[in-house]
C-alpha positions, 0 to 999 in steps of 0.5 A: 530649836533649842540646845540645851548646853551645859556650862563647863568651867575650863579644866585647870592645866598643871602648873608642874609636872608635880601636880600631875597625877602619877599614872598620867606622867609620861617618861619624861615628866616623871625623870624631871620630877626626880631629884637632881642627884638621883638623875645624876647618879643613875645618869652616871650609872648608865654611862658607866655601864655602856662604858665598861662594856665598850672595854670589855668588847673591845678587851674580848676581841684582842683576846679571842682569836678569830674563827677561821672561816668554813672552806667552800664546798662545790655546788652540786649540780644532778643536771650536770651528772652523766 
């Protein structure tokens, strides 16, 4: 009973996220791999975005008027009929 083995050698682990191929990076790798600045800015971006919309939800809801609500219509009930 002999196996016969192969000897592979250890597959090399990236020492950065830069050297691990594109279309192996997950999300987070490749946001580490941006540049600070460009992080920051779409960083700044986003922020801003979410902060305008909470200004402007807030601005719409002061300005249009609540809808009344539907008047209450009674069950009609065919047992109950005579």
């Amino acid at each position: 009973m002999s196996s016969k083995r192969s000897f592979e050698p250890p597959k090399a682990t990236p020492k950065s996220f830069r050297d691990v191929p594109v279309s192996k990076r997950s999300i987070w790798e490749s946001w580490a791999v941006l540049p600070a600045k460009t992080r920051l800015t779409l960083s700044l971006a986003i922020t801003g975005f979410a902060a305008l919309g909470l200004f402007m939800s807030d601005q719409l809801e002061k300005s249009l008027p609540e809808p009344r609500p539907a008047p209450a219509q009674p069950a009609h009930n065919d047992a109950t009929r005579t």
